[in-house]
C-alpha positions in Angstrom: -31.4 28.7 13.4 -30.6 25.4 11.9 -32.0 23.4 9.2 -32.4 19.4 9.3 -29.4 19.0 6.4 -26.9 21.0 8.5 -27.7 18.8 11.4 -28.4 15.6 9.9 -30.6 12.5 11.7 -28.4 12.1 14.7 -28.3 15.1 15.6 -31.9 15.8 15.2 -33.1 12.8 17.4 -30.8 13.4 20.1 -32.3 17.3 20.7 -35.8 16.0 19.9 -35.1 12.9 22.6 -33.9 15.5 25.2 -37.3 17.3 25.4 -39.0 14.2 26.1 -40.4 13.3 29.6 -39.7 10.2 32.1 -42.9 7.9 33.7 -42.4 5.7 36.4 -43.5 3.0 34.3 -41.4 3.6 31.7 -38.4 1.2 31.8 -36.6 2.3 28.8 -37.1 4.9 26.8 -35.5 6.9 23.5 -32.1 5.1 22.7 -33.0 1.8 22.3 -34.3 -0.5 19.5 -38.1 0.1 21.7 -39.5 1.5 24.7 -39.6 -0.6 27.8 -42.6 0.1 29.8 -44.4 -2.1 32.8 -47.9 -1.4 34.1 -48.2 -1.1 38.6 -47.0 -4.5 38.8 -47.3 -6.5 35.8 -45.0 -9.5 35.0 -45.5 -8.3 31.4 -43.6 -5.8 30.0 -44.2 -4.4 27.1 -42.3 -2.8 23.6 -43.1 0.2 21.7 -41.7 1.0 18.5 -42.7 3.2 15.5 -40.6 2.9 11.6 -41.9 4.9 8.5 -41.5 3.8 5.3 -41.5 6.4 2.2 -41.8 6.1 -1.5 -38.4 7.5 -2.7 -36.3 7.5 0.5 -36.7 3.8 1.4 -38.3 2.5 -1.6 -38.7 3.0 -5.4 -41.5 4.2 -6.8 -43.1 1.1 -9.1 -41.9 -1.9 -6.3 -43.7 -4.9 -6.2 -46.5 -3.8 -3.4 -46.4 -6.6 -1.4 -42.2 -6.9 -1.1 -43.2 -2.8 -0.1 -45.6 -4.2 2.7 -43.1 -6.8 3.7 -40.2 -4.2 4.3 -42.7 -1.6 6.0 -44.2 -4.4 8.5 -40.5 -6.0 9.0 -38.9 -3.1 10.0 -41.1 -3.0 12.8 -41.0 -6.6 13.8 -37.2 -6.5 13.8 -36.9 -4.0 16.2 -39.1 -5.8 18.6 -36.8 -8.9 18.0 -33.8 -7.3 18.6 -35.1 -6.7 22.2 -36.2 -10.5 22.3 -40.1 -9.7 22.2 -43.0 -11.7 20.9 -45.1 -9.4 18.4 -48.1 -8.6 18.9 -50.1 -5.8 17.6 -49.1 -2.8 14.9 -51.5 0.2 13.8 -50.4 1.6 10.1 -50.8 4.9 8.9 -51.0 5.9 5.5 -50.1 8.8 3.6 -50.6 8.8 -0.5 -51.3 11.0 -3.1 -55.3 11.3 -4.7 -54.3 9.5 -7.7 -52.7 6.3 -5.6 -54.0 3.0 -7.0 -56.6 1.8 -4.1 -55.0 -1.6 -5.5 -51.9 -0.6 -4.6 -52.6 -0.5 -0.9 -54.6 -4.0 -0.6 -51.5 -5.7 -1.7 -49.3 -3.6 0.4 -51.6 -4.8 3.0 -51.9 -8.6 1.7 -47.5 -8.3 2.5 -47.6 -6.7 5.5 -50.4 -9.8 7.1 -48.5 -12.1 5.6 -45.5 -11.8 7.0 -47.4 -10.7 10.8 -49.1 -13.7 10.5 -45.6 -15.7 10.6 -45.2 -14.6 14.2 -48.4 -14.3 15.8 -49.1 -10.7 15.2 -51.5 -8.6 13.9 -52.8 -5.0 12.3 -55.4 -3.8 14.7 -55.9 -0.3 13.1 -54.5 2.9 12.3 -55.5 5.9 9.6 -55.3 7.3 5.9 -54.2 11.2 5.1 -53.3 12.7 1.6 -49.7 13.5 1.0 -47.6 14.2 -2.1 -46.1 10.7 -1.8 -46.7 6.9 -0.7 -45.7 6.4 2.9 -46.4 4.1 5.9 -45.7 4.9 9.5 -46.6 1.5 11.3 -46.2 1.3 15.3 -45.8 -2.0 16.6 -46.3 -3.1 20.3 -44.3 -6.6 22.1 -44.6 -8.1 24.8 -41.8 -10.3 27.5 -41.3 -11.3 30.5 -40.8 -8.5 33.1 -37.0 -7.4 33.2 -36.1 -9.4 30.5 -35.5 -7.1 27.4 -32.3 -7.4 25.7 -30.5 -3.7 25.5 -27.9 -2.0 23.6 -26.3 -1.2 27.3 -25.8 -4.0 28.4 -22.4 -4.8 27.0 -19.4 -5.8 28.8 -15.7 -5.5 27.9 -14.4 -8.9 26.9 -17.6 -10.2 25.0 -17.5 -12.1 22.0 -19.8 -9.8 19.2 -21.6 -11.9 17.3 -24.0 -11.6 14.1 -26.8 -13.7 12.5 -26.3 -13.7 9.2 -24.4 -12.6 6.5 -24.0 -8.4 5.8 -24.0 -6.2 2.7 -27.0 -7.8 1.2 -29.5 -5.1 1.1 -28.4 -3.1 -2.6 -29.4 -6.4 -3.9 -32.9 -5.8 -3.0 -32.8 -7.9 0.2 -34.1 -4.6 2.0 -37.4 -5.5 0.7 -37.7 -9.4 1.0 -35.9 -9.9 4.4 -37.7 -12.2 7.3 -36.9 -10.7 10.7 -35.2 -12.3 12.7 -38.4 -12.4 15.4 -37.7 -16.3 16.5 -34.1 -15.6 17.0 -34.6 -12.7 18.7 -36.7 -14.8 21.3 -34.3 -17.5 21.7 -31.2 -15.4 22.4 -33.5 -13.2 25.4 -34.5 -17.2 26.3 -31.2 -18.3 26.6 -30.0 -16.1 29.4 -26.6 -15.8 28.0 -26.7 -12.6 25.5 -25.6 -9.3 26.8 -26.7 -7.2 24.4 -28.9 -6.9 21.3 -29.6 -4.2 18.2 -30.8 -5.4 14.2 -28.6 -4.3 11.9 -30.6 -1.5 9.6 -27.9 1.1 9.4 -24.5 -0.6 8.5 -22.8 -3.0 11.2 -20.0 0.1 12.1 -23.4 2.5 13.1 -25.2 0.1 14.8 -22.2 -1.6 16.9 -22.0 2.3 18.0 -25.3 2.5 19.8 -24.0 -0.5 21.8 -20.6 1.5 22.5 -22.5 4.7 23.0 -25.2 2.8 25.6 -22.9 0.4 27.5 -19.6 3.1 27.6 -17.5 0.2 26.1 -15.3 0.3 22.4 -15.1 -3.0 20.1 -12.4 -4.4 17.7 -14.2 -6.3 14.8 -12.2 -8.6 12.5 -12.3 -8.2 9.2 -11.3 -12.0 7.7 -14.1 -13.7 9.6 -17.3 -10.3 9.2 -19.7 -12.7 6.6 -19.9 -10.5 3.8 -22.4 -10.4 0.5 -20.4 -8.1 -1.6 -17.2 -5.9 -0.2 -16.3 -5.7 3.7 -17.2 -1.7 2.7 -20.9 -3.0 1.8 -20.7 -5.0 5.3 -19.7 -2.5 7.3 -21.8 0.5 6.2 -24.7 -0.7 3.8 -27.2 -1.3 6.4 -31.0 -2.7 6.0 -29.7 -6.2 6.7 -31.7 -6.5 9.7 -29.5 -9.6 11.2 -29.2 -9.5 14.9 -25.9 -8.0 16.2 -25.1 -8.9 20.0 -22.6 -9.8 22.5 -22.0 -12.4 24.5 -19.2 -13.4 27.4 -16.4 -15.2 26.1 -17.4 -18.6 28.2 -20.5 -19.1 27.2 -20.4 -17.8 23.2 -19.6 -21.7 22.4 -22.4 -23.2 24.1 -24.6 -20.2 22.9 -23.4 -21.1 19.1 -24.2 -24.6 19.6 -27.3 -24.1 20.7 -28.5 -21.7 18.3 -27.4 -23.8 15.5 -29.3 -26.8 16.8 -32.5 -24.8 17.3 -32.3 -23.1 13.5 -29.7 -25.0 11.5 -27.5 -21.9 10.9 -24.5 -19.9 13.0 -23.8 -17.0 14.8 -20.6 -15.9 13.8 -18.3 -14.3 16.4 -16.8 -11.1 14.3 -14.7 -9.3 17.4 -14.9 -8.3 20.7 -15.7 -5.4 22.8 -13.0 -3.5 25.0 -12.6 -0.9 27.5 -11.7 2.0 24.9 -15.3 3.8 25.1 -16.9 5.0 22.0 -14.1 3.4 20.0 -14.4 1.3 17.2 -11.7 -0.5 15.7 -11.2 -2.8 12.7 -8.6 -5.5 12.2 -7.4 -6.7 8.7 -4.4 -7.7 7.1 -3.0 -4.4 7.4 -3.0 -4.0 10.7 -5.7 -2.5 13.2 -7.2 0.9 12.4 -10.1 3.3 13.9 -13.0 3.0 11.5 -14.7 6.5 11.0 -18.4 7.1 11.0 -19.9 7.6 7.3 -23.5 5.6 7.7 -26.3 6.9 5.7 -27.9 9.7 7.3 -31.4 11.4 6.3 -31.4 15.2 5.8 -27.9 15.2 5.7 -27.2 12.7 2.8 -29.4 14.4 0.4 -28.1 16.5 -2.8 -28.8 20.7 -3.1 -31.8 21.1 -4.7 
């Protein structure tokens, strides 16, 4: 027998993920940012995803309610942007103590249709339950064109690896004010160019992985031109940034930059390159080039004894 701690999250998911089933409708399924699935034959397909959000693990007991809403309904919407999908319906469930302020929840609520509202979706249900703390599991639903969906495997060596915006931002409290990167997330699928897509919400070292782990392909970031908000440590392993981390072939990154910069008036910034060393990671900085290690944040594992 095993307990969670000794195995941590990884470890955990990928056991769980390998009792699950296959569907012929389903397109993707666990490993991605969202499921992929497409009814007979639909031009539509649609996104599943499903984030929970608990008082103490991802937030502080005493936030603002509304920044808690914003974080709880964003976390959602960016992974349906990171596979280039419009939003369009989430359910929320809620777990909370007796004694929770009933006030509490309205404003959580009044952040969470605030910041849906931005990009066209909306909360169409879900359910209450008492628990020993706050939480909010939301499940959120996208749709794009059929065969369109931007995946971590996708990922070619040669590509140019590109990021949205700057890292390392989140221990300043950015985890709970952060606009996802929804409209971006539609252009890049729009633009034909983009190889593969995944947010940033673990650190960009863990989530660069998925893409090495889902398109067999290793990567060599630079460290003088990552855009950091604090130390290239914060960058590379903070996560809850939720910028948009792709890659794109080497001849058309330029015209992809341009483009994106007219539509939004900010860059991509090209931080490496992926190669043909599978499952490797590599960093270069004035020292040389080195083989960064895996140390992300993991739940059940990165918790003290009792």
């Amino acid at each position: 027998m095993s307990t969670l701690k000794e195995m941590g999250e990884h470890e955990v998911v990928r056991r769980l993920t390998a009792r699950l089933g296959a569907h012929a409708e389903l397109m993707t399924g666990a490993g991605d940012d969202c499921a992929v699935v497409r009814f007979a034959d639909s031009p539509i397909d649609q996104v599943y995803t499903t984030d929970p959000l608990v008082e103490g693990v991802h937030f502080k007991a005493g936030e603002k309610s509304e920044r808690v809403g914003n974080k709880a309904a964003g976390r959602v919407l960016s992974d349906l942007a990171a596979m280039g999908a419009h939003p369009r319906w989430l359910l929320v469930n809620v777990v909370a103590p007796a004694d929770q302020q009933f006030e509490d929840l309205e404003n959580i609520y009044k952040g969470m249709n605030a910041l849906c509202a931005r990009f066209g979706a909306v909360i169409i249900g879900g359910d209450v339950a008492r628990g020993p703390v706050l939480e909010l599991h939301l499940f959120g639903i996208g749709e794009l064109p059929a065969g369109t969906a931007l995946l971590r495997s996708g990922a070619r060596p040669g590509d140019e690896i590109f990021v949205s915006g700057p890292l390392g931002c989140s221990m300043g409290g950015r985890h709970l004010d952060f606009t996802p990167r929804v409209e971006e997330g539609i252009f890049l699928r729009e633009s034909g160019l983009v190889h593969a897509l995944i947010d940033v919400s673990d650190g960009v070292a863990t989530d660069l992985r998925h893409i090495l782990k889902q398109s067999a392909t290793g990567a060599l970031l630079d460290a003088d031109v990552i855009p950091c908000n604090g130390t290239l440590e914060n960058a590379l392993y903070d996560g809850e940034d939720f910028e948009l981390l792709g890659t794109v072939p080497p001849d058309a990154s330029e015209m992809l930059r341009l483009k994106y910069a007219e539509r939004f008036g900010s860059e991509l910034t090209v931080i490496g390159r992926m190669t043909g060393e599978a499952g490797v990671l590599k960093l270069r900085d004035g020292k040389g080039v080195r083989t960064l290690e895996a140390k992300a944040f993991e739940h059940f594992k990165n918790v003290p004894d009792p």
